[in-house]
VONU-445831 format. One record per atom (N, C-alpha, C): chain; x, y, z; residue number from 1. Coordinates in nm, 2 decimals, padded with zeros to 4 digits, always signed. Atoms other than C-alpha are relative to their C-alpha. Example, Ala and Ser with C-alpha at 12.3 -4.5 7.8 and 13.67 -1.06 7.14 Angstrom:
   unit     east    north       up   pos
      A   +00.09   -00.12   +00.00     1
      A   +01.23   -00.45   +00.78     1
      A   +00.09   +00.12   +00.00     1
      A   -00.09   -00.11   +00.00     2
      A   +01.37   -00.11   +00.71     2
      A   -00.08   +00.11   +00.08     2
END
This chain:
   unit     east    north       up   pos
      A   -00.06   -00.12   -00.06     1
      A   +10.17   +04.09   +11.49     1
      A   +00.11   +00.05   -00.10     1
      A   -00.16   -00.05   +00.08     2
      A   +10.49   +04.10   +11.26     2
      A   -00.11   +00.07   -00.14     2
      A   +00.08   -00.10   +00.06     3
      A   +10.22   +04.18   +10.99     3
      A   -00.02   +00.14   -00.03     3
      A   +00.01   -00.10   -00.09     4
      A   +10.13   +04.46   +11.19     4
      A   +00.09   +00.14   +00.00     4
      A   -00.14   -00.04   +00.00     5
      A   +10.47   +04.59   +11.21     5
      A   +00.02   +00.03   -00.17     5
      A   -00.04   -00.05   +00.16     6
      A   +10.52   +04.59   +10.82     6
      A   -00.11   +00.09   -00.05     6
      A   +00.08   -00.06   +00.05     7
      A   +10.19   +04.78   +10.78     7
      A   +00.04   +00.15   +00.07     7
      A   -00.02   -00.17   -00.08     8
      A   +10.34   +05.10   +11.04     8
      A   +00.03   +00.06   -00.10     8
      A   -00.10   -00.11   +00.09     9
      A   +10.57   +05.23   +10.76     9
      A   -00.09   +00.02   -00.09     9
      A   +00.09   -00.02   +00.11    10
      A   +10.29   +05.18   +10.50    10
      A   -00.09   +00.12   +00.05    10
      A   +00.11   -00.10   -00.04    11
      A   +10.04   +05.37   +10.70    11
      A   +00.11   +00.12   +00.04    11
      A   -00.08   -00.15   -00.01    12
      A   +10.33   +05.65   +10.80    12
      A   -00.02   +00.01   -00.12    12
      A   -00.07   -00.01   +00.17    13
      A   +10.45   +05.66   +10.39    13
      A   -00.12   +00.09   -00.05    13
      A   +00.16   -00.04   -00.03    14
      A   +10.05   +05.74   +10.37    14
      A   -00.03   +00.11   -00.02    14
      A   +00.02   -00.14   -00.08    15
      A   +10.01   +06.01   +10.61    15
      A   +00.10   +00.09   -00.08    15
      A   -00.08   -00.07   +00.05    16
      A   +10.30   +06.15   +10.50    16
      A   -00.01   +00.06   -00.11    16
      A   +00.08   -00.07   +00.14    17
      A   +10.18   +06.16   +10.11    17
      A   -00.09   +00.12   +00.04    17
      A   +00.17   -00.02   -00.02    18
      A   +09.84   +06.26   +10.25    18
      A   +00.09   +00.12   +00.00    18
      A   -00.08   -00.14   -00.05    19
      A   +10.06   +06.58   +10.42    19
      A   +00.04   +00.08   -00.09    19
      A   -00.06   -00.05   +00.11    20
      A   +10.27   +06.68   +10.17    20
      A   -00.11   +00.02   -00.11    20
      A   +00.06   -00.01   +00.10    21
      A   +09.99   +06.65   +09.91    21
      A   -00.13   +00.15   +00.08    21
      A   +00.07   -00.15   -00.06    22
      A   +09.77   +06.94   +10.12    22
      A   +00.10   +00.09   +00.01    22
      A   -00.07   -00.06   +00.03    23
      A   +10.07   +07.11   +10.16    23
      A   +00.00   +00.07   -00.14    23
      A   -00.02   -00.06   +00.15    24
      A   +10.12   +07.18   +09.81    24
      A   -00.10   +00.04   -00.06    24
      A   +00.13   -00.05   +00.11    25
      A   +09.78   +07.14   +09.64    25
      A   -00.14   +00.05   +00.08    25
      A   +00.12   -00.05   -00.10    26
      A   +09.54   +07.20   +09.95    26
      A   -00.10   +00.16   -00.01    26
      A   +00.11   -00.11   +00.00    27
      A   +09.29   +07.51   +09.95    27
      A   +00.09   +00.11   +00.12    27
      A   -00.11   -00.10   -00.06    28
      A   +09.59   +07.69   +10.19    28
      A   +00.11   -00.09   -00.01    28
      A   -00.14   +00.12   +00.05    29
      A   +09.88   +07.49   +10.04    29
      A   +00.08   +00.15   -00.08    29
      A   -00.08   -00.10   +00.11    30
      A   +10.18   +07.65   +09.85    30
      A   -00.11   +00.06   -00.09    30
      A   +00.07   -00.04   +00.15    31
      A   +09.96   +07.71   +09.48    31
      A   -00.10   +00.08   +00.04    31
      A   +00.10   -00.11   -00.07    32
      A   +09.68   +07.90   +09.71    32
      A   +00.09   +00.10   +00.01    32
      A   -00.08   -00.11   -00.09    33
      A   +09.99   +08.08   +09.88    33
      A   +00.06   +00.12   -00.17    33
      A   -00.04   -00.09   +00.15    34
      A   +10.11   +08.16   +09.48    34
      A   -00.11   +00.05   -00.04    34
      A   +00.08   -00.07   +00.10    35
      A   +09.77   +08.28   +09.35    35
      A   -00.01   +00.09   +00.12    35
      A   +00.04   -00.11   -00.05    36
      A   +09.71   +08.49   +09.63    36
      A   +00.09   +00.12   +00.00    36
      A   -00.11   -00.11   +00.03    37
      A   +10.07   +08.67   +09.60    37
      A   -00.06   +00.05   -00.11    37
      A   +00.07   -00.09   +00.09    38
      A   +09.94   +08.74   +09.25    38
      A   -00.05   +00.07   +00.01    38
      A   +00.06   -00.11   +00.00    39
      A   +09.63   +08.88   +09.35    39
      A   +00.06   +00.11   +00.06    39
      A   -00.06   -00.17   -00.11    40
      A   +09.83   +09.14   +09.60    40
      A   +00.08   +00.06   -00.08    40
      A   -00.14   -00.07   +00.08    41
      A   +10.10   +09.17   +09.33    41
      A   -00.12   +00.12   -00.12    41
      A   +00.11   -00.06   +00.09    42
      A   +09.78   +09.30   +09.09    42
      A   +00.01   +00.10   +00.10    42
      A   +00.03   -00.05   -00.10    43
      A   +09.65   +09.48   +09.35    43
      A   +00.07   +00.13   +00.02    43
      A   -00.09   -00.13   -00.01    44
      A   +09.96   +09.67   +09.44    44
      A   +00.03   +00.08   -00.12    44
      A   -00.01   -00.03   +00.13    45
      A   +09.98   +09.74   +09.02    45
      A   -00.11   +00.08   +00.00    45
      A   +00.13   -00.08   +00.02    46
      A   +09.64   +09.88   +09.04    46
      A   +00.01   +00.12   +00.07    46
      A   -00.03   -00.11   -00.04    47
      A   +09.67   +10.11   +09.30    47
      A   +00.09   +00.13   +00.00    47
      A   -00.10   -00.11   +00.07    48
      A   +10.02   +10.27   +09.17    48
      A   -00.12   +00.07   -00.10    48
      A   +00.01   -00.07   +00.11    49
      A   +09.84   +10.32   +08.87    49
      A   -00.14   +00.13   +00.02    49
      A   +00.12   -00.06   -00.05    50
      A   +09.51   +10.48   +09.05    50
      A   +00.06   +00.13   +00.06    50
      A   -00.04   -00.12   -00.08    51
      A   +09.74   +10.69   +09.24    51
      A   +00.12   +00.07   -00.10    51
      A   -00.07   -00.05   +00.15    52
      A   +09.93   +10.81   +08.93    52
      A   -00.11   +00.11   -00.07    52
      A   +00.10   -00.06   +00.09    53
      A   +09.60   +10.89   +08.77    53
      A   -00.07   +00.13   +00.14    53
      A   +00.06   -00.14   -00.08    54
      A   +09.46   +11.09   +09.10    54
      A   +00.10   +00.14   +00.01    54
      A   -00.06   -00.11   -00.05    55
      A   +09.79   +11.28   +09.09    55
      A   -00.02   +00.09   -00.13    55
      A   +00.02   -00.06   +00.13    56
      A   +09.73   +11.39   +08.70    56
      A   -00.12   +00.07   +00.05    56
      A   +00.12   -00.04   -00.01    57
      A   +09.36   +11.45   +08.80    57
      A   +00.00   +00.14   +00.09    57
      A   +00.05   -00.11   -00.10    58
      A   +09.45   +11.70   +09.09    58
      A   +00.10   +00.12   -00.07    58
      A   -00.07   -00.13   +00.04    59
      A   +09.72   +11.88   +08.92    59
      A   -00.11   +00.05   -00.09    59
      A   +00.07   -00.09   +00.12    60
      A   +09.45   +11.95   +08.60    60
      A   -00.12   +00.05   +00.10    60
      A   +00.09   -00.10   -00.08    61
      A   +09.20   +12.02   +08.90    61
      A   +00.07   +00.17   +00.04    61
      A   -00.01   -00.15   -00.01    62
      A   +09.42   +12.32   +09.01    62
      A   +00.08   +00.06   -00.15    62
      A   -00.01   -00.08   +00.11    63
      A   +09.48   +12.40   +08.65    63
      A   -00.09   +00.08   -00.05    63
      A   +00.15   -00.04   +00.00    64
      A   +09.11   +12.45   +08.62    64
      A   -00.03   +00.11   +00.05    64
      A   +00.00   -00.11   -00.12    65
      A   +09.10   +12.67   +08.92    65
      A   +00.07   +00.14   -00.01    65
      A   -00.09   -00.11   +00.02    66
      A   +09.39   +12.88   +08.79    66
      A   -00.01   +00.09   -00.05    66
      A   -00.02   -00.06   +00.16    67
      A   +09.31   +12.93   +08.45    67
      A   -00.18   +00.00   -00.05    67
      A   +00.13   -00.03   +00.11    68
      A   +08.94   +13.05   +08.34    68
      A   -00.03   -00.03   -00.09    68
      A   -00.01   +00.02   +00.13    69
      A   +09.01   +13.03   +07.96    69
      A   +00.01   -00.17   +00.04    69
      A   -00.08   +00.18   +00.02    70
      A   +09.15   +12.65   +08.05    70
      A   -00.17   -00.09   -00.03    70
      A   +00.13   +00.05   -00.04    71
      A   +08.79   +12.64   +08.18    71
      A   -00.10   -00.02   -00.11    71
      A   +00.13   -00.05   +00.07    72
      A   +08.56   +12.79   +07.90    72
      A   +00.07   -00.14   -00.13    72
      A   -00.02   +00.12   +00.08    73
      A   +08.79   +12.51   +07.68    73
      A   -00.02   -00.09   -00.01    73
      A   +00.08   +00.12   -00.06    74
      A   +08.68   +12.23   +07.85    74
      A   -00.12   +00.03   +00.00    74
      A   +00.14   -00.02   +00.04    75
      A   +08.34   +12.34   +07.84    75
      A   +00.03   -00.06   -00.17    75
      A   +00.03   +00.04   +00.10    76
      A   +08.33   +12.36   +07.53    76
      A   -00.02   -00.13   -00.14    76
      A   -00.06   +00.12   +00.03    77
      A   +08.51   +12.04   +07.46    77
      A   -00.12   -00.13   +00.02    77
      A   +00.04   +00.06   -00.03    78
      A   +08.24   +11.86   +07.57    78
      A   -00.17   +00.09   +00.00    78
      A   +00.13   -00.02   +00.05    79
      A   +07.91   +12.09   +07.41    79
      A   -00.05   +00.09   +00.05    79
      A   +00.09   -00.11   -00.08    80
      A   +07.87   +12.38   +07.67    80
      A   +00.03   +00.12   -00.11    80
      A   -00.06   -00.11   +00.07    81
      A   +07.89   +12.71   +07.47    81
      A   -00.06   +00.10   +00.05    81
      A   +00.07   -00.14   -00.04    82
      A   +07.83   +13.06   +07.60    82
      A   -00.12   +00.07   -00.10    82
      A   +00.11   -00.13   +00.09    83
      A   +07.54   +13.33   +07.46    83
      A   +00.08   +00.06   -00.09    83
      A   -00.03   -00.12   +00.03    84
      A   +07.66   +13.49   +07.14    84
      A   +00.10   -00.13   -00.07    84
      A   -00.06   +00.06   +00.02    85
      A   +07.91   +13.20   +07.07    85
      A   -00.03   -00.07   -00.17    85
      A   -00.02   +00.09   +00.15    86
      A   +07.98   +13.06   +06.69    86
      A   +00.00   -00.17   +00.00    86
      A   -00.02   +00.15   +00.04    87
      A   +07.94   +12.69   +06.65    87
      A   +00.07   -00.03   -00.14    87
      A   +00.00   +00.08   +00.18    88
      A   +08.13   +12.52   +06.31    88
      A   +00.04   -00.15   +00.05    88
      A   -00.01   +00.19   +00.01    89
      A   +08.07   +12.16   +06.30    89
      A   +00.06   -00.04   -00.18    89
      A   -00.06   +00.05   +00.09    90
      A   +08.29   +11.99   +06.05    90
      A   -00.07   -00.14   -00.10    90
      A   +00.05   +00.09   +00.08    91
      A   +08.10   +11.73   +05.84    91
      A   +00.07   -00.13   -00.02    91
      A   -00.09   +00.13   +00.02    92
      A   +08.25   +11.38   +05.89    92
      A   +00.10   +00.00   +00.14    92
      A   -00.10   +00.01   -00.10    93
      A   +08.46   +11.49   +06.22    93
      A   -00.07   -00.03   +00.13    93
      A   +00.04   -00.04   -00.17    94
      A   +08.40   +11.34   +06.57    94
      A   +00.10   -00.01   +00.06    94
      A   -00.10   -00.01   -00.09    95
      A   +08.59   +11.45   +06.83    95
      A   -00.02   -00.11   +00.07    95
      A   -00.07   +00.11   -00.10    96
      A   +08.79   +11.24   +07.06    96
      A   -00.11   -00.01   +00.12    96
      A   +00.05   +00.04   -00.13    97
      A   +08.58   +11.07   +07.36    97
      A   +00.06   +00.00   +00.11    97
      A   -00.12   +00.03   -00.17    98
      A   +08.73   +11.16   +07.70    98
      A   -00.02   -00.08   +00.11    98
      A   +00.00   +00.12   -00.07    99
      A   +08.82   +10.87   +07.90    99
      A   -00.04   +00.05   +00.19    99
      A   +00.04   +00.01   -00.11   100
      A   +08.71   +10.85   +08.24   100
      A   +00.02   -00.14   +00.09   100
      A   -00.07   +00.13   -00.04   101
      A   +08.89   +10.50   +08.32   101
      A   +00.01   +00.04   +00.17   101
      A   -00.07   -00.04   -00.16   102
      A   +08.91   +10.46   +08.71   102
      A   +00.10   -00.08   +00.05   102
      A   -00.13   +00.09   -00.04   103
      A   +09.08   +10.14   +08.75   103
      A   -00.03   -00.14   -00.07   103
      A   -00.02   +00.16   +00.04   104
      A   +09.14   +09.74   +08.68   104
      A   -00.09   -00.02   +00.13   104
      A   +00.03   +00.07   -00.07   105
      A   +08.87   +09.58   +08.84   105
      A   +00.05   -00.15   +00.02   105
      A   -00.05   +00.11   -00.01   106
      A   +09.01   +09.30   +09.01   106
      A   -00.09   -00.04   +00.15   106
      A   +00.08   +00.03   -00.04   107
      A   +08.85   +09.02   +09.20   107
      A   +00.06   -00.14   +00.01   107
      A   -00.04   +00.10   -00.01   108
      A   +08.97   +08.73   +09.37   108
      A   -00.11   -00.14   -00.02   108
      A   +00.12   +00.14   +00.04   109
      A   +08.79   +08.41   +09.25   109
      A   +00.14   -00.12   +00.06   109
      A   -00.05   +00.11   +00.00   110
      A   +08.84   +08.14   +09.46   110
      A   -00.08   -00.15   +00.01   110
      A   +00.06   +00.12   -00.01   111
      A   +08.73   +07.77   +09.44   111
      A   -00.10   -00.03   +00.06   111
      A   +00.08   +00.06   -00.11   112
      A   +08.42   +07.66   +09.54   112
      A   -00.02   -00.10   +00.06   112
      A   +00.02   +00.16   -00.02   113
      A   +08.49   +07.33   +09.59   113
      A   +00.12   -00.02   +00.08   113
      A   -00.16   +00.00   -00.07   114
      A   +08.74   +07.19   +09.85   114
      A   +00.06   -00.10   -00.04   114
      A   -00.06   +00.15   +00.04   115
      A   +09.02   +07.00   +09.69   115
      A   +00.06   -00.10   +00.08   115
      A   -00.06   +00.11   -00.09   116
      A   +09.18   +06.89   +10.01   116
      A   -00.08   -00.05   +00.09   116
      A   +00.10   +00.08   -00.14   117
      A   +08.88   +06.73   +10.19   117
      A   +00.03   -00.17   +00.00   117
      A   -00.06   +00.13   +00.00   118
      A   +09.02   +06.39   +10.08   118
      A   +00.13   -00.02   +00.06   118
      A   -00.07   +00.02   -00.08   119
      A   +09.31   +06.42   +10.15   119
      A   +00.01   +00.05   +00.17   119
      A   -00.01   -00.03   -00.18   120
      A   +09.26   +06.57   +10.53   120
      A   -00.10   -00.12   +00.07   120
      A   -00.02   +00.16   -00.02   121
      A   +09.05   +06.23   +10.53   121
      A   +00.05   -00.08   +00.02   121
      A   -00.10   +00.13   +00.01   122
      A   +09.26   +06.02   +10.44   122
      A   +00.10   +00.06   +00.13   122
      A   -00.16   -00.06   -00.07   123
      A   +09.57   +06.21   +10.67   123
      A   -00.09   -00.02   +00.16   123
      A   +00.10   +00.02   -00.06   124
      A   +09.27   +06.17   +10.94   124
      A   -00.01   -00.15   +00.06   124
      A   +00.00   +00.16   +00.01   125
      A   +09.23   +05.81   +10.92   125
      A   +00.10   -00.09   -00.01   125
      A   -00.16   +00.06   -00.06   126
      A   +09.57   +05.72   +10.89   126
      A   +00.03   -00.02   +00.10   126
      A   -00.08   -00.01   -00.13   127
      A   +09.66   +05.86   +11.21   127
      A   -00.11   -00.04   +00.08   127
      A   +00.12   +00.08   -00.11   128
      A   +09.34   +05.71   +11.36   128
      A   +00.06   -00.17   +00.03   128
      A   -00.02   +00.13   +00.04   129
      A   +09.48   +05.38   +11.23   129
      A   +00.08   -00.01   +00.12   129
      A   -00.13   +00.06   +00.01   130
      A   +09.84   +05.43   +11.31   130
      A   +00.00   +00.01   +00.21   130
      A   +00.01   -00.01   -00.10   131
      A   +09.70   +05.54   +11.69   131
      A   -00.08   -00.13   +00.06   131
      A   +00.02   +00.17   -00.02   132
      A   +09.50   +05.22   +11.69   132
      A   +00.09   -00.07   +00.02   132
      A   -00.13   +00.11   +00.01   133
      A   +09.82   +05.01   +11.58   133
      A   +00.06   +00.06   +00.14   133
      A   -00.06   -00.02   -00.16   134
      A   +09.99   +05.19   +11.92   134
      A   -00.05   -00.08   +00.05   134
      A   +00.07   +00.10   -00.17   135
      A   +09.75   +05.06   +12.17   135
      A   -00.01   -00.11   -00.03   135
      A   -00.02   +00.14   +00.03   136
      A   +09.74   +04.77   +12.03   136
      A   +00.14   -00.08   +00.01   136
      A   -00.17   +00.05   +00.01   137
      A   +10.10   +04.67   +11.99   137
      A   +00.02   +00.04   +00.19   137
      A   -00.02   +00.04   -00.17   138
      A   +10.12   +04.83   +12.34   138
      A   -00.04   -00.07   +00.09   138
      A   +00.06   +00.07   -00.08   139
      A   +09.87   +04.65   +12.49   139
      A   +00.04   -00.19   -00.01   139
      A   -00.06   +00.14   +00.03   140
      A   +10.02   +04.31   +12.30   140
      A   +00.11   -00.03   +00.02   140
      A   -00.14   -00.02   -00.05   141
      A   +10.38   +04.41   +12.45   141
      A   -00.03   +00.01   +00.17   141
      A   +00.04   -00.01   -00.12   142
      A   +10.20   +04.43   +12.78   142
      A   -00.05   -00.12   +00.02   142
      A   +00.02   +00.15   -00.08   143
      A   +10.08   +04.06   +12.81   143
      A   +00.08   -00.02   -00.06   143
      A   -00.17   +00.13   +00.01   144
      A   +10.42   +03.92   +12.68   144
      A   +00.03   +00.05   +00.10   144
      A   -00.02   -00.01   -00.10   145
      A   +10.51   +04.10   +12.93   145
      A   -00.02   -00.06   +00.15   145
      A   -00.02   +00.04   -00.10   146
      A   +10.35   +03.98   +13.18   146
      A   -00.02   -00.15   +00.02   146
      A   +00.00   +00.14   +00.01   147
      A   +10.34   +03.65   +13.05   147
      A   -00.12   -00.13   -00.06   147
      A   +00.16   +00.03   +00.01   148
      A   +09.98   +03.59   +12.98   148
      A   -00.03   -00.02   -00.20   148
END
């Protein structure tokens, strides 16, 4: 029995590890709770910057709208030319490629594997143990008691 008794604190000390060790490195532990702040901190960086670029995009939409000539320049800029229109191509010059960038694909990748299935075993089994050691110790405190 005294045995018994020196093994409680071992099997708590245990559990306890087990605990603290999902805590921290578990699949919803702290280091989960830090990559996923990242991803939202991305996230929220991405969308500023998407909503930055929609507000450029609508002012030169009603620039578009405003301005005709703005229009027939952009045409141009990209190969349309009216009836009657002069082409001079420069020998050796290509114009600039206009970007069409929409955003940072982002994409949470997470683990496929679970790292805390051991430990929520082990933290499992402990307390299976340490509920065992109860009824037992109770039930071995119950015949001293009654004498038996």
């Amino acid at each position: 029995m005294k045995s018994m008794r020196r093994l409680l604190p071992i099997f708590f000390a245990g559990f306890a590890i087990a605990s603290v060790c999902i805590y921290f490195f578990g699949d919803s532990g702290l280091l989960a709770y830090r990559r996923l702040d990242e991803y939202r901190q991305a996230l929220a960086t991405n969308v500023e910057i998407l909503q930055a670029r929609n507000a450029s995009l609508a002012e030169e939409l009603a620039a578009l709208r405003d301005d005709p000539q703005r229009s027939l320049v952009m045409a141009r800029d990209i190969g349309l030319y009216q009836a009657g229109d002069q082409v001079v191509k420069i020998e050796g010059f290509t114009p600039a490629a206009l970007s069409n960038e929409v955003g940072a694909l982002l994409k949470l990748r997470k683990s496929t594997t679970s790292r805390n299935t051991l430990f929520k075993a082990a933290g499992i089994g402990i307390s299976s143990l340490l509920a065992a050691f109860a009824v037992a110790a109770s039930r071995a405190s119950r015949r001293k008691g009654r004498g038996a």
